[in-house]
mmCIF file of the N, C-alpha and C atoms, coordinates in Angstrom:
data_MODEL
# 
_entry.id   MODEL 
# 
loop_
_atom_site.group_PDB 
_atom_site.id 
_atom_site.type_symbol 
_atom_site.label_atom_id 
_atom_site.label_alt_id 
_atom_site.label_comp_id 
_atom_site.label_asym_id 
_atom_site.label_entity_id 
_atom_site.label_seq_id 
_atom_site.pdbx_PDB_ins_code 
_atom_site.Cartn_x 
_atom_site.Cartn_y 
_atom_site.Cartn_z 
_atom_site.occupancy 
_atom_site.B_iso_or_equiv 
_atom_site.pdbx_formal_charge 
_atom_site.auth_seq_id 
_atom_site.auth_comp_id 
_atom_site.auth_asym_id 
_atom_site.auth_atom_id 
_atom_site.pdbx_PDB_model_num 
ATOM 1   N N  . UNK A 1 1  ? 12.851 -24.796 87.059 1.00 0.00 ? 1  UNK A N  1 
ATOM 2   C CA . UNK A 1 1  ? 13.757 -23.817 87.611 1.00 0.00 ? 1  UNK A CA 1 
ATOM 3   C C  . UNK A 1 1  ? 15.007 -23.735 86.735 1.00 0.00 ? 1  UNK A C  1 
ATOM 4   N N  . UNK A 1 2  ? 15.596 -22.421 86.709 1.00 0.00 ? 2  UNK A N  1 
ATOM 5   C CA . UNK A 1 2  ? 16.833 -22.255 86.134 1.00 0.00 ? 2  UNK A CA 1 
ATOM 6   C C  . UNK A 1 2  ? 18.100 -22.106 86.437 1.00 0.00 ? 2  UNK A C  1 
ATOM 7   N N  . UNK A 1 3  ? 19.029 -22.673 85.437 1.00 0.00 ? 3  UNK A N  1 
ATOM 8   C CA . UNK A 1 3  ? 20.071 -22.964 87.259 1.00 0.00 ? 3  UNK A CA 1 
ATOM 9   C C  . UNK A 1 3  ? 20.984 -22.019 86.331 1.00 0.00 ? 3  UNK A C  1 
ATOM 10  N N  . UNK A 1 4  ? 21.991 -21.434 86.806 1.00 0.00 ? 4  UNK A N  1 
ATOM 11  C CA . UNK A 1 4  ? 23.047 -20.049 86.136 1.00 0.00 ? 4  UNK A CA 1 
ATOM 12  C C  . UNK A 1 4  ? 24.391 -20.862 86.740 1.00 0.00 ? 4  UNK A C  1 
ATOM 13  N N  . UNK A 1 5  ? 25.477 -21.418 85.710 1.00 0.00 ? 5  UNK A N  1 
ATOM 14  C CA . UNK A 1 5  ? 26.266 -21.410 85.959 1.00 0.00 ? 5  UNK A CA 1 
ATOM 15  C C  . UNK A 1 5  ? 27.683 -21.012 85.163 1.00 0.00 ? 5  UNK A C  1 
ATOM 16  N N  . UNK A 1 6  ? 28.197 -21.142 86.282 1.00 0.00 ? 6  UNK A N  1 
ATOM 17  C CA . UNK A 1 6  ? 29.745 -20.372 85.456 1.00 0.00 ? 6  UNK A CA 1 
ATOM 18  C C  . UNK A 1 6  ? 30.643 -21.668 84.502 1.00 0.00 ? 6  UNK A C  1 
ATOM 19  N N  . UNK A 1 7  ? 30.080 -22.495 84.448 1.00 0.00 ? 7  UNK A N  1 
ATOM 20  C CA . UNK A 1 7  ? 31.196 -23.535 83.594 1.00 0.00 ? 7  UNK A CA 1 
ATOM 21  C C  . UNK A 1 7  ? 30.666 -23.389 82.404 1.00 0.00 ? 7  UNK A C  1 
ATOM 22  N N  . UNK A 1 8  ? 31.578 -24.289 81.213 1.00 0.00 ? 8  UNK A N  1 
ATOM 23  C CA . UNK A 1 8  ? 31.516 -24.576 79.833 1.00 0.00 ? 8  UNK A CA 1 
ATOM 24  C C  . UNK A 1 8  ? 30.546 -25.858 80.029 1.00 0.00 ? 8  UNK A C  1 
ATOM 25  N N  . UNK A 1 9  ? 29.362 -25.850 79.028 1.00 0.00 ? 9  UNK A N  1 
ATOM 26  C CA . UNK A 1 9  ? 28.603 -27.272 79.724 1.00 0.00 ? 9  UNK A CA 1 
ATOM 27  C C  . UNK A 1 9  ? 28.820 -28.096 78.965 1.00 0.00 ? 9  UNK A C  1 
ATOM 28  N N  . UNK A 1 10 ? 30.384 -28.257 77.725 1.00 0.00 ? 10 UNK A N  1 
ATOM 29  C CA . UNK A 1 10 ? 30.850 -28.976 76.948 1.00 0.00 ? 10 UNK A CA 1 
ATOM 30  C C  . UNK A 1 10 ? 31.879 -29.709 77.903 1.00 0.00 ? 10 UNK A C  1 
ATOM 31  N N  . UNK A 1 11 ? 33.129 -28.838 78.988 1.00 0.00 ? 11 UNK A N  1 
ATOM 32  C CA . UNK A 1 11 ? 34.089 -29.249 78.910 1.00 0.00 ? 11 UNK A CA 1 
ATOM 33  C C  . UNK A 1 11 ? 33.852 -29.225 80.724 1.00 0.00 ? 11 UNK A C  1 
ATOM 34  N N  . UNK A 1 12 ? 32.721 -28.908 81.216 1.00 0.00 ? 12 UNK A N  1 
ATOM 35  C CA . UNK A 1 12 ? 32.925 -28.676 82.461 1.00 0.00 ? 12 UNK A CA 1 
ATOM 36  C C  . UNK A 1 12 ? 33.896 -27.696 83.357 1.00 0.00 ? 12 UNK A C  1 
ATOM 37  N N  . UNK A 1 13 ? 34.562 -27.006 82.454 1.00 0.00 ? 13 UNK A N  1 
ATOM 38  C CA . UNK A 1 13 ? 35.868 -25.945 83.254 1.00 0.00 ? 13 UNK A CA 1 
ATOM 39  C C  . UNK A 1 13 ? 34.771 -24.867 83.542 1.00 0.00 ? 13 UNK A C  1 
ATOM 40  N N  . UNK A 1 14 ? 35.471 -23.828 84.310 1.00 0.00 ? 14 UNK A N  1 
ATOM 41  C CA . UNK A 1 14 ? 35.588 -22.453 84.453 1.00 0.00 ? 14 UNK A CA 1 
ATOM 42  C C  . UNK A 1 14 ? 35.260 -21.686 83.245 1.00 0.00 ? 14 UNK A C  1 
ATOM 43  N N  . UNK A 1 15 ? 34.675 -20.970 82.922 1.00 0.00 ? 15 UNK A N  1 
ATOM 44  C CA . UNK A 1 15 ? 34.168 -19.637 81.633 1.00 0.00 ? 15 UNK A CA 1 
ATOM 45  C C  . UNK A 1 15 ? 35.842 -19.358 81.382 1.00 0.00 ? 15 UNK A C  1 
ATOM 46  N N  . UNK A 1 16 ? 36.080 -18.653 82.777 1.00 0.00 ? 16 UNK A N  1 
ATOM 47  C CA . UNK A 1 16 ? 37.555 -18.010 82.398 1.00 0.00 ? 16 UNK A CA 1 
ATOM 48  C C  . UNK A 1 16 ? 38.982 -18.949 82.976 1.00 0.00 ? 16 UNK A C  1 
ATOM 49  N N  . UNK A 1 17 ? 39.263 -19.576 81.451 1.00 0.00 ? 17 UNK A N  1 
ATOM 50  C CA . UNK A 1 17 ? 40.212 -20.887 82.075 1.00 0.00 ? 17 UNK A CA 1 
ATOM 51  C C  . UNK A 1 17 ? 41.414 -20.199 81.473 1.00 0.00 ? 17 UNK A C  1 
ATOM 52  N N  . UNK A 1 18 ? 42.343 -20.617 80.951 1.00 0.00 ? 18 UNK A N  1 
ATOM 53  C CA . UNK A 1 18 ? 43.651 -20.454 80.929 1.00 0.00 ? 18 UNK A CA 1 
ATOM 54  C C  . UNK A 1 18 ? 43.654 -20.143 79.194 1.00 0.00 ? 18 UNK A C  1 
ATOM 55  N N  . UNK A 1 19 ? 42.960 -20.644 78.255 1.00 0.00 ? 19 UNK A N  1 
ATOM 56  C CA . UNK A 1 19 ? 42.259 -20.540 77.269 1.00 0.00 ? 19 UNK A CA 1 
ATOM 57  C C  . UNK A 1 19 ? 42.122 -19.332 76.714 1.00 0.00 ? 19 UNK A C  1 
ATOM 58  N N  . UNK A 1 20 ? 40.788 -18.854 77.909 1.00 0.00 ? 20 UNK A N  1 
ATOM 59  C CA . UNK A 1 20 ? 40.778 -17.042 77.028 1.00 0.00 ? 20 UNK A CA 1 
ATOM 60  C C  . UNK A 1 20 ? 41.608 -16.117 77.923 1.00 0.00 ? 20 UNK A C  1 
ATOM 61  N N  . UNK A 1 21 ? 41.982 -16.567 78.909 1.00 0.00 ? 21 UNK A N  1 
ATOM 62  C CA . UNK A 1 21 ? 43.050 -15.807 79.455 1.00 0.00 ? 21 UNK A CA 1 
ATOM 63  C C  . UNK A 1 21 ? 44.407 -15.466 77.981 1.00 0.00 ? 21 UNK A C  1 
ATOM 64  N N  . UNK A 1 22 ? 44.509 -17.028 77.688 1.00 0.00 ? 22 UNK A N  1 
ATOM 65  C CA . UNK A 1 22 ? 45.855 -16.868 76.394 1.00 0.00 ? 22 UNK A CA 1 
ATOM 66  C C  . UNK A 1 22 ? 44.728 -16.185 75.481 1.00 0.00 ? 22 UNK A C  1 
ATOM 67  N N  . UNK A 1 23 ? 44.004 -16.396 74.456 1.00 0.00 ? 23 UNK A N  1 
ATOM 68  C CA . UNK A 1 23 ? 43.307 -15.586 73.461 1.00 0.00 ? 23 UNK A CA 1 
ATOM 69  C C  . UNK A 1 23 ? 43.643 -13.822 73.726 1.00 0.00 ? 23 UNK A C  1 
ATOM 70  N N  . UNK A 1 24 ? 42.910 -13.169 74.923 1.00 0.00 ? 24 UNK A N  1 
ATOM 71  C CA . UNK A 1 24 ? 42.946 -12.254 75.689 1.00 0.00 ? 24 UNK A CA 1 
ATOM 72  C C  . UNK A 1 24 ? 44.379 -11.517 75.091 1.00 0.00 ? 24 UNK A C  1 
ATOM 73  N N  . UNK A 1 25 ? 45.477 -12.824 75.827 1.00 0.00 ? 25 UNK A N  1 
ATOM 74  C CA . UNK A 1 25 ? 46.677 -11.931 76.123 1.00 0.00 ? 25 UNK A CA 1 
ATOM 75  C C  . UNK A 1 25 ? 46.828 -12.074 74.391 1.00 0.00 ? 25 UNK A C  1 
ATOM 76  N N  . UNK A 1 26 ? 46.705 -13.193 73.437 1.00 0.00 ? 26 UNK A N  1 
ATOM 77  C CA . UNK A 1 26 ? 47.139 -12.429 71.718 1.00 0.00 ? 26 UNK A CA 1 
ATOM 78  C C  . UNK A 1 26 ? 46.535 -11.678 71.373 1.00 0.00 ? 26 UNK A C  1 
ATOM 79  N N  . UNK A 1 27 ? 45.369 -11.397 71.705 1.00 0.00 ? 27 UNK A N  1 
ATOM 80  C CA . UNK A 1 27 ? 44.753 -10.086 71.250 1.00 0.00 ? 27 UNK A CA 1 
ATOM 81  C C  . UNK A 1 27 ? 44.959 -8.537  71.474 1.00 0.00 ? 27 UNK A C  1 
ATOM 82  N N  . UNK A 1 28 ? 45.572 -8.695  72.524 1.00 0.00 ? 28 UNK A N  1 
ATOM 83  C CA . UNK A 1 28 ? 46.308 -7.760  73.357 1.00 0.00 ? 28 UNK A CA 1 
ATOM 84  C C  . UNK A 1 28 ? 47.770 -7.495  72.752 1.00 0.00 ? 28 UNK A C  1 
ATOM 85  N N  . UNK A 1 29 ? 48.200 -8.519  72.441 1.00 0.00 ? 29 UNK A N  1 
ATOM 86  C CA . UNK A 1 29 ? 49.384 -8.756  71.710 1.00 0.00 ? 29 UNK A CA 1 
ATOM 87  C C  . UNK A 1 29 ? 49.785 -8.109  70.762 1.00 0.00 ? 29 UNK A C  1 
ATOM 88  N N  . UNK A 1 30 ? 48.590 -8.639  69.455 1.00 0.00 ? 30 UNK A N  1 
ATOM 89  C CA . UNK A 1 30 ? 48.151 -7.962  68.118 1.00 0.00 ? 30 UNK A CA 1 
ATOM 90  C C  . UNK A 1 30 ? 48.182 -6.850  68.164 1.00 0.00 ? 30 UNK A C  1 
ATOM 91  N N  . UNK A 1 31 ? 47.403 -6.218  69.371 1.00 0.00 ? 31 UNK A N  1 
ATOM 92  C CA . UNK A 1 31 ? 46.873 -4.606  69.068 1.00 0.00 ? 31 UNK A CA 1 
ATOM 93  C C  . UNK A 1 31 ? 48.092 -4.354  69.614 1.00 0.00 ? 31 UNK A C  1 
ATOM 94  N N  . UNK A 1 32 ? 48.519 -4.451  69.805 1.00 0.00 ? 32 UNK A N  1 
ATOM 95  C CA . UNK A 1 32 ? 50.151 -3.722  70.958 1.00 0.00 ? 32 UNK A CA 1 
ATOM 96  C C  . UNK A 1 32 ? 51.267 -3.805  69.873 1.00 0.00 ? 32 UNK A C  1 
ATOM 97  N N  . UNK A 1 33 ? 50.960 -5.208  68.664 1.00 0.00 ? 33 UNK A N  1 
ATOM 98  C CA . UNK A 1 33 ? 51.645 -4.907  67.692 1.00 0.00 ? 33 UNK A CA 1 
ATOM 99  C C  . UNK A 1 33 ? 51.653 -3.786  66.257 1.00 0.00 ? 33 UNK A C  1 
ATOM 100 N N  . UNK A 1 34 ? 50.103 -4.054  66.244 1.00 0.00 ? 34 UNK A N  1 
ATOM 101 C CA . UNK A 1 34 ? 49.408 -3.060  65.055 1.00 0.00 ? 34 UNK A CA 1 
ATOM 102 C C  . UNK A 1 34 ? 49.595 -1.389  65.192 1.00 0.00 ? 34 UNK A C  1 
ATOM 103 N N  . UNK A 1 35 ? 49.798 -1.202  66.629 1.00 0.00 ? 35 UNK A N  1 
ATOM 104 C CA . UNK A 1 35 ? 50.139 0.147   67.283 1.00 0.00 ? 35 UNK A CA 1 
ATOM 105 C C  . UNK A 1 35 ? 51.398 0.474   66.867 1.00 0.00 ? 35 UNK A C  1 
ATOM 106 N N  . UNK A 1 36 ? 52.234 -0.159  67.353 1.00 0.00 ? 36 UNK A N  1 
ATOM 107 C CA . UNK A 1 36 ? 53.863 -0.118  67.294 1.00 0.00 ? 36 UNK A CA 1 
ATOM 108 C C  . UNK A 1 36 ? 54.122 -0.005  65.448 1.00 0.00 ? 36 UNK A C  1 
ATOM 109 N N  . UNK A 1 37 ? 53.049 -0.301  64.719 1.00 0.00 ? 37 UNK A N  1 
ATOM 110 C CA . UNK A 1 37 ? 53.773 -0.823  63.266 1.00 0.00 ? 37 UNK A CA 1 
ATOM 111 C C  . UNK A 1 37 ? 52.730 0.787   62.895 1.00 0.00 ? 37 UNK A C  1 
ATOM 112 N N  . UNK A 1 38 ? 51.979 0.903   63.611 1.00 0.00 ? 38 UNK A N  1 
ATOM 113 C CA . UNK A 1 38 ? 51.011 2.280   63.023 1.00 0.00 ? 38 UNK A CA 1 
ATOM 114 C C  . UNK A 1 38 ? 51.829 3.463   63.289 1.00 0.00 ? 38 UNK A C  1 
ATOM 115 N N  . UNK A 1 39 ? 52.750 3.372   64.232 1.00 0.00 ? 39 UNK A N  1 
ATOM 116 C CA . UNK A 1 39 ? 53.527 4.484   65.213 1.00 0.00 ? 39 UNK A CA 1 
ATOM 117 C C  . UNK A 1 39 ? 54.703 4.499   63.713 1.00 0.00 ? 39 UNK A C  1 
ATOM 118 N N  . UNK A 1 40 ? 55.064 2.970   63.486 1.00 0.00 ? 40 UNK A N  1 
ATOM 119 C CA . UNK A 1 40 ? 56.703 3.530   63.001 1.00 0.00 ? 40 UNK A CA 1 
ATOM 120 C C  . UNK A 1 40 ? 56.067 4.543   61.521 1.00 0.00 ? 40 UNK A C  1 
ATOM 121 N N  . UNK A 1 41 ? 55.002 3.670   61.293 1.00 0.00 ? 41 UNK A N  1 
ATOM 122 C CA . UNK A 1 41 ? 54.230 4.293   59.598 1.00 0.00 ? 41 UNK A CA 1 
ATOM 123 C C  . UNK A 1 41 ? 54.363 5.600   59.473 1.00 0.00 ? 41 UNK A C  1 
ATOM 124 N N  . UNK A 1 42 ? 53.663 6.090   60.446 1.00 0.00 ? 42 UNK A N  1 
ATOM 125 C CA . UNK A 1 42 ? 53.597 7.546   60.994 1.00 0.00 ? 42 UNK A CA 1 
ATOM 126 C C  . UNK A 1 42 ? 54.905 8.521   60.847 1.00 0.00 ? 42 UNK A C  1 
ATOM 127 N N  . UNK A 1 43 ? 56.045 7.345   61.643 1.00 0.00 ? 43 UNK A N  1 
ATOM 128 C CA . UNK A 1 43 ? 57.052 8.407   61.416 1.00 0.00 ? 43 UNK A CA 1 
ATOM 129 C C  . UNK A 1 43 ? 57.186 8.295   59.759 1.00 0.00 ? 43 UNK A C  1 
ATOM 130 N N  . UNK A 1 44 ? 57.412 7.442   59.419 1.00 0.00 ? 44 UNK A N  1 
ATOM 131 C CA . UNK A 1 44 ? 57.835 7.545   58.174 1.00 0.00 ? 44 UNK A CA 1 
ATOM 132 C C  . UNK A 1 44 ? 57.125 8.169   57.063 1.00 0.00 ? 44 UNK A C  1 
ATOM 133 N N  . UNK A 1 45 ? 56.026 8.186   57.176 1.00 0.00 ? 45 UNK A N  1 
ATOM 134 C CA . UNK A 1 45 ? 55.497 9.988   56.216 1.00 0.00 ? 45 UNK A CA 1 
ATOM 135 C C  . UNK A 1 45 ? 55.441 11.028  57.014 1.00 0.00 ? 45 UNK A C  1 
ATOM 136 N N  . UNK A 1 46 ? 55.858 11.038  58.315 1.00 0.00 ? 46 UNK A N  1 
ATOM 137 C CA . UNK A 1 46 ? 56.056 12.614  58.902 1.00 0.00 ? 46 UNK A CA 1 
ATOM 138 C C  . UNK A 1 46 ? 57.605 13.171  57.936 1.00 0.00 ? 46 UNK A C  1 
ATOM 139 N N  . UNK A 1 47 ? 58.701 12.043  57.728 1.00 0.00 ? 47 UNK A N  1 
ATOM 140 C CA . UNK A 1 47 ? 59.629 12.478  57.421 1.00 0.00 ? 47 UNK A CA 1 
ATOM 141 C C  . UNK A 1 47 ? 59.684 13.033  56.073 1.00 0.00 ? 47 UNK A C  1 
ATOM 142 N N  . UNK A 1 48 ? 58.805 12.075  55.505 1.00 0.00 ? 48 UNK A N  1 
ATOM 143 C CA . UNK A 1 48 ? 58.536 12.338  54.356 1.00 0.00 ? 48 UNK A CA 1 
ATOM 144 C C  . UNK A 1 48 ? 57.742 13.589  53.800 1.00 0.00 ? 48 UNK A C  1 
ATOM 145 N N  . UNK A 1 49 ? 57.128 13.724  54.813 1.00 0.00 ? 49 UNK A N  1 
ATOM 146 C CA . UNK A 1 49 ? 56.380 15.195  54.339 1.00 0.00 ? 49 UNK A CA 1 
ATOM 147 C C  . UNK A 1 49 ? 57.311 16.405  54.764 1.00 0.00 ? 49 UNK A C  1 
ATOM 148 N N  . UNK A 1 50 ? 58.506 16.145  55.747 1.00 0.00 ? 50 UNK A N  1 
ATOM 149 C CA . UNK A 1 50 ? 59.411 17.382  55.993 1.00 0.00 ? 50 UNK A CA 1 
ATOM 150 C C  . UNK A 1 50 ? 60.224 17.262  54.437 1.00 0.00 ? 50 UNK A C  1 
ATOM 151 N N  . UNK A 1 51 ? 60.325 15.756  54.031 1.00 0.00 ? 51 UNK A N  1 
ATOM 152 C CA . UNK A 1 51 ? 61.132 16.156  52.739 1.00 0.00 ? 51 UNK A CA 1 
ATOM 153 C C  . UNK A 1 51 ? 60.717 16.442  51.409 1.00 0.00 ? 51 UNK A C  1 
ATOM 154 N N  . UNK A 1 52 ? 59.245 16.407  51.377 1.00 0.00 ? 52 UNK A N  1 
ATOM 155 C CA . UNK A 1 52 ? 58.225 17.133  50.367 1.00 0.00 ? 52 UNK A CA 1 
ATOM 156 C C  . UNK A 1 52 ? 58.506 18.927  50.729 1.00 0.00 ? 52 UNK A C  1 
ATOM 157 N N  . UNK A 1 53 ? 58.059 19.233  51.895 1.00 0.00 ? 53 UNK A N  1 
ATOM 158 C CA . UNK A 1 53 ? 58.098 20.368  52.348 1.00 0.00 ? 53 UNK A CA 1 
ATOM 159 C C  . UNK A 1 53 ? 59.547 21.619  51.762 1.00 0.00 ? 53 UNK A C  1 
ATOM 160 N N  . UNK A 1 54 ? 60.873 20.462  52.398 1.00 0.00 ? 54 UNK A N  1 
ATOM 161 C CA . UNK A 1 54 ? 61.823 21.561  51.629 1.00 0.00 ? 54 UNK A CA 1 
ATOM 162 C C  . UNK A 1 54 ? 62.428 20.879  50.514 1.00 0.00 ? 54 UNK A C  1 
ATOM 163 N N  . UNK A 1 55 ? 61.679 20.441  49.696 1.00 0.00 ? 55 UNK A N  1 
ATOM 164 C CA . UNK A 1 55 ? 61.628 20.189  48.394 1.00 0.00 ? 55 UNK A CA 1 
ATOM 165 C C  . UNK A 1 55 ? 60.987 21.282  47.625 1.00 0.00 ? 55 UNK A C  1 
ATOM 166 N N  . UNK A 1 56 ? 59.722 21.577  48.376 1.00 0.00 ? 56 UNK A N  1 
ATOM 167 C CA . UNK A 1 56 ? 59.488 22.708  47.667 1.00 0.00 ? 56 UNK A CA 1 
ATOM 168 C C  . UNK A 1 56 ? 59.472 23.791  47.929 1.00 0.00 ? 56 UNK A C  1 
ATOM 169 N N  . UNK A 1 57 ? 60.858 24.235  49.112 1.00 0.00 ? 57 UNK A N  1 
ATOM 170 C CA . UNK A 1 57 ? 60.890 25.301  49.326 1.00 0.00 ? 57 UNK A CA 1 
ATOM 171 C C  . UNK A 1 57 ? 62.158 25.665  48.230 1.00 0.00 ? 57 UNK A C  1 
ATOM 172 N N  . UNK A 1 58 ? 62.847 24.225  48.066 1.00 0.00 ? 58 UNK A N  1 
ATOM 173 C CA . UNK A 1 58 ? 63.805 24.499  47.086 1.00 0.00 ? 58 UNK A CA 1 
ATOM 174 C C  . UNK A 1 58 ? 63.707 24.751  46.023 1.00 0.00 ? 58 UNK A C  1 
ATOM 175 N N  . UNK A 1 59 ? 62.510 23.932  45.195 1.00 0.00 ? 59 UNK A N  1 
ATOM 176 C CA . UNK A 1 59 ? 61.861 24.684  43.993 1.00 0.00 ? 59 UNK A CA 1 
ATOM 177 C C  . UNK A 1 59 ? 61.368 25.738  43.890 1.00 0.00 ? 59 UNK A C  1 
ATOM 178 N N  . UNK A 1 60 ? 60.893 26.991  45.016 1.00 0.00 ? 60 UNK A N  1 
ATOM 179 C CA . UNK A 1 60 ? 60.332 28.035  45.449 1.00 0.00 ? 60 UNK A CA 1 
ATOM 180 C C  . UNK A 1 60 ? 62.031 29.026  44.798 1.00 0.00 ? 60 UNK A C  1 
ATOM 181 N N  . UNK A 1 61 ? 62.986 28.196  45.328 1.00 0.00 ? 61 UNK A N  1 
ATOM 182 C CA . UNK A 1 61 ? 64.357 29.080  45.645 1.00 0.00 ? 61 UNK A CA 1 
ATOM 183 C C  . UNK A 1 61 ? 64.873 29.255  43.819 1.00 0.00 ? 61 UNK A C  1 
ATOM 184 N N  . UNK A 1 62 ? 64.712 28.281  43.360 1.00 0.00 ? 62 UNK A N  1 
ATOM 185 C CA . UNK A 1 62 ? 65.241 28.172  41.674 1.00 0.00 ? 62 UNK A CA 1 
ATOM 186 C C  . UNK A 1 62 ? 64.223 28.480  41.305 1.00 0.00 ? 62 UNK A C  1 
ATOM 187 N N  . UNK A 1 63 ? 62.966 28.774  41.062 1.00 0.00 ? 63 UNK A N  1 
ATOM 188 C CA . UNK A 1 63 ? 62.011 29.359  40.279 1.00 0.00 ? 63 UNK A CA 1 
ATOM 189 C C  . UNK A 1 63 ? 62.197 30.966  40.417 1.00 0.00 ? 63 UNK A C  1 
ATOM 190 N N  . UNK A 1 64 ? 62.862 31.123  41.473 1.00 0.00 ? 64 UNK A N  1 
ATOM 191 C CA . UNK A 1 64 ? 62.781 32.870  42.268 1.00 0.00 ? 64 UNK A CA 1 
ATOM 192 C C  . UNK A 1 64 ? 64.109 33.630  41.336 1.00 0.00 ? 64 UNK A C  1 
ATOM 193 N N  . UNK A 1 65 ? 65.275 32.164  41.408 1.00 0.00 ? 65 UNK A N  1 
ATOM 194 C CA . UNK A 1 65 ? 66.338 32.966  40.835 1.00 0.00 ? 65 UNK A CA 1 
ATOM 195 C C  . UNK A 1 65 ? 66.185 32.447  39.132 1.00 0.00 ? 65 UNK A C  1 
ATOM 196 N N  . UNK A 1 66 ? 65.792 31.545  38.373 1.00 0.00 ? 66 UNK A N  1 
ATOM 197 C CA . UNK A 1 66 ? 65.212 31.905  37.415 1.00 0.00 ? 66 UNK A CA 1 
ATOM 198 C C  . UNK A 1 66 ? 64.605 32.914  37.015 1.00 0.00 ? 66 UNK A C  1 
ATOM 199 N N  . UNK A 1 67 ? 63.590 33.978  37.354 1.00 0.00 ? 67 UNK A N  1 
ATOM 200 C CA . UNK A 1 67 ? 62.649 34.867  37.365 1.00 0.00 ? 67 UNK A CA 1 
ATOM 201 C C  . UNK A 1 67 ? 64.093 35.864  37.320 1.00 0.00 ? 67 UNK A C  1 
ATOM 202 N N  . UNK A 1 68 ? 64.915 35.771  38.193 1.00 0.00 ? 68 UNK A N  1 
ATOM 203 C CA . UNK A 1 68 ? 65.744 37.034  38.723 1.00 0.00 ? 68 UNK A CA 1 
ATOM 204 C C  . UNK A 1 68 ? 66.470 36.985  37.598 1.00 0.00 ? 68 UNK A C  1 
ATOM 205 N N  . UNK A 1 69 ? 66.926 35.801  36.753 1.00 0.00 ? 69 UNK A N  1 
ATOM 206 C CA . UNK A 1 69 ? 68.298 36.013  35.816 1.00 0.00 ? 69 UNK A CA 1 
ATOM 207 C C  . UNK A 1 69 ? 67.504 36.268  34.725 1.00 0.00 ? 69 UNK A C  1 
ATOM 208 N N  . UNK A 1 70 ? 66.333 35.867  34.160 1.00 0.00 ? 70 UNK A N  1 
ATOM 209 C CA . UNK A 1 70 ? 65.303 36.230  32.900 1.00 0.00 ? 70 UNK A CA 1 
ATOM 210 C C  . UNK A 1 70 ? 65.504 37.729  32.887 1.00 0.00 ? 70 UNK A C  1 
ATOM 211 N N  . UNK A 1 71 ? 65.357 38.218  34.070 1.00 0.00 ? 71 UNK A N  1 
ATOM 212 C CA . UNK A 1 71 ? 64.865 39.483  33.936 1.00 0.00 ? 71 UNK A CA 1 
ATOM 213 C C  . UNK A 1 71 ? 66.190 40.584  34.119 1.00 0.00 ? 71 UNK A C  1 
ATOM 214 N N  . UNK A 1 72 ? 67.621 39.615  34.515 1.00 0.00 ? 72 UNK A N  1 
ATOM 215 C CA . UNK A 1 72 ? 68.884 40.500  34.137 1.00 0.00 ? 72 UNK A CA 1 
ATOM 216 C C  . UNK A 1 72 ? 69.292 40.102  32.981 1.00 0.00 ? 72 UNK A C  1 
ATOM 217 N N  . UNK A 1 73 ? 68.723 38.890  32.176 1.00 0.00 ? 73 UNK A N  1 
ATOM 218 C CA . UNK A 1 73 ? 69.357 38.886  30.796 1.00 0.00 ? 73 UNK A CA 1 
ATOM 219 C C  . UNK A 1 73 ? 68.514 39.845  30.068 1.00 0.00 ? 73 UNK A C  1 
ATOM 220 N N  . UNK A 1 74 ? 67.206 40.302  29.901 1.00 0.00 ? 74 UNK A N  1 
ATOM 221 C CA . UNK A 1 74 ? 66.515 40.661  29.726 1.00 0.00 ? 74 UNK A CA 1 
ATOM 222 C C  . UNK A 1 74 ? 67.089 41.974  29.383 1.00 0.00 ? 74 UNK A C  1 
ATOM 223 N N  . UNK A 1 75 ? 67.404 42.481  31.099 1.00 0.00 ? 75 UNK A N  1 
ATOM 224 C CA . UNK A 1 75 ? 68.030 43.853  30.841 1.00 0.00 ? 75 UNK A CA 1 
ATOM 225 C C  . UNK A 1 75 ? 69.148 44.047  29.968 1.00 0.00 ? 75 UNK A C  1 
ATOM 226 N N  . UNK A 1 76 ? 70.010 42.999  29.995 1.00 0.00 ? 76 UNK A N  1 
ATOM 227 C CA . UNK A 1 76 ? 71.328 43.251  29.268 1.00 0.00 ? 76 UNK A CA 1 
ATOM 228 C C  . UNK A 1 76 ? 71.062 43.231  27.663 1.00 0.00 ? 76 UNK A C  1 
ATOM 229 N N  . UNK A 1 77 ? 70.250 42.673  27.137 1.00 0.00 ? 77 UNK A N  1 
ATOM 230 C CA . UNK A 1 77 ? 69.679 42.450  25.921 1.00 0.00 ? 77 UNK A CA 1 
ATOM 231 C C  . UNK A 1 77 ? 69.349 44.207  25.609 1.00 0.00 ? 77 UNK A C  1 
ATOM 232 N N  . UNK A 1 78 ? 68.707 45.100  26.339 1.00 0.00 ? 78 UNK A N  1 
ATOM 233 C CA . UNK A 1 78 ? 68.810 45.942  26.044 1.00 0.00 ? 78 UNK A CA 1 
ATOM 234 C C  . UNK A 1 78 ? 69.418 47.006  25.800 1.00 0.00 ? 78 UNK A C  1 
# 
């Protein structure tokens, strides 16, 4: 016959002792930390991509008025 029990048949405790209760709660821990450090990451190339973004709206702005003064020196040349 087979007998089913709930202890450790090393240490005689409980399956769920105080043990993986603590394991449990660092693992819980970890991920609650890895989140928080994934969250700040996040912000920090969101910002970064707003400052890619009008970076190149600013290069958009001096390429535009480059184009504009080429083409009034241009005229004056004539």
């Amino acid at each position: 016959m087979v007998s089913f029990s709930n202890r450790n048949p090393h240490t005689g405790q409980p399956y769920k002792t105080e043990e993986l209760y603590s394991r449990e709660k660092d693992s819980s821990n970890r991920l609650r930390e890895e989140v928080r450090q994934l969250k700040k990451k996040v912000t920090k190339l969101e910002k970064e991509l707003d400052t890619f973004k009008n970076a190149n709206q600013e290069v958009a702005y001096w390429k535009d008025l480059a184009e504009w003064l080429q083409e009034y020196i241009d005229i004056m040349e004539e």
